[in-house]
C-alpha positions, 0 to 999 in steps of 0.5 A: 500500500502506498502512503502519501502525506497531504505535506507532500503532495497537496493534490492528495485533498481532491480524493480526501474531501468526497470521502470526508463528505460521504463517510461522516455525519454532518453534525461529526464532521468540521465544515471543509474549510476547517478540515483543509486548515487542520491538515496544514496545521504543523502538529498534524498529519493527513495521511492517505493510502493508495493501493495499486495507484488507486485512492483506498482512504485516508486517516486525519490526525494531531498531535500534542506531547505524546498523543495523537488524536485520530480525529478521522479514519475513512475507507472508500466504499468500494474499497470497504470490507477489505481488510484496507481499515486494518491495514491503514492502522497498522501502518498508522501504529508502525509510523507512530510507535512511540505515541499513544493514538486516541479516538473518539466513535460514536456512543454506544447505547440501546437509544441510538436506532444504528446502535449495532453498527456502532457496535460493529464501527467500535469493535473493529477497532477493538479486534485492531489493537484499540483497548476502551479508555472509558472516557465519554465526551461531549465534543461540539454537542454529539457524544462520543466514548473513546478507545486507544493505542498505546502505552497508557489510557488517556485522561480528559485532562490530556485530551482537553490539553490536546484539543486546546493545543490545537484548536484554541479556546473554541474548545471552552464551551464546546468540550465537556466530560460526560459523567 
């Protein structure tokens, strides 16, 4: 699998943005503008992954001490059930040995009527190496539970700092621990 940065070769973003529209909610997802601006950011990292010179996916992540956020993780729907997802993470552990990655997926819980596919979404990752972190946010109003990577669990306190770190003081207001 080919891995390509956004860092050096711009023309990356054509393939990213429909995938980026199609693969998340409009209430998960920052208005694109946003997203270009975070992945020209110096502490993060938009990575793409072409198999046989043909787009597969792409994972957006920043970075913040020994952290990293896993802010998107995408496949391409033909490319989907693949095996592409796995291998996009193990190339993402491989590249970041030294750095515990962190995500946020989608709460699981009986009232959401997509409750198995958050299921499946979050036991994919659990099968890729994730462990939960039993931590659940309130990030920009949609609420999230959390897993990662690594060599240590992660606090609020870290990925507020992380998200403060990269996004400044909109977190403020839009951040929150859920209890």
């Amino acid at each position: 699998m080919q891995v390509i940065n956004y860092k050096d070769n711009h023309k990356v973003i054509d393939d990213v943005i429909p995938l980026y529209l199609e693969a998340f909610p409009e209430d998960e997802r920052p208005q694109v503008f946003i997203f270009k601006r975070t992945c020209k950011r110096k502490n993060s990292e938009l990575i793409t992954f072409y198999e046989n010179n043909e787009f597969v996916g792409f994972a957006l992540l920043s970075f913040y001490e020994d952290l990293a956020y896993l802010y998107f993780l995408a496949v391409s729907s033909n490319k989907r059930n693949q095996g592409f997802g796995a291998k996009i993470l193990k190339s993402l552990f491989d590249r970041y040995q030294d750095t515990t990655i962190f995500l946020l997926h989608e709460e699981i819980d009986n009232k959401y009527p997509d409750n198995e596919m958050r299921k499946r979404r979050k036991g994919f990752y659990l099968r890729n190496g994730f462990i939960d972190n039993k931590l659940k946010v309130n990030e920009f109003g949609v609420t999230y539970d959390s897993c990662y990577h690594g060599s240590h669990i992660v606090s609020f306190e870290q990925y507020y700092s992380l998200m403060r770190h990269n996004v400044g003081k909109l977190v403020e207001n839009n951040i929150k621990r859920v209890a």
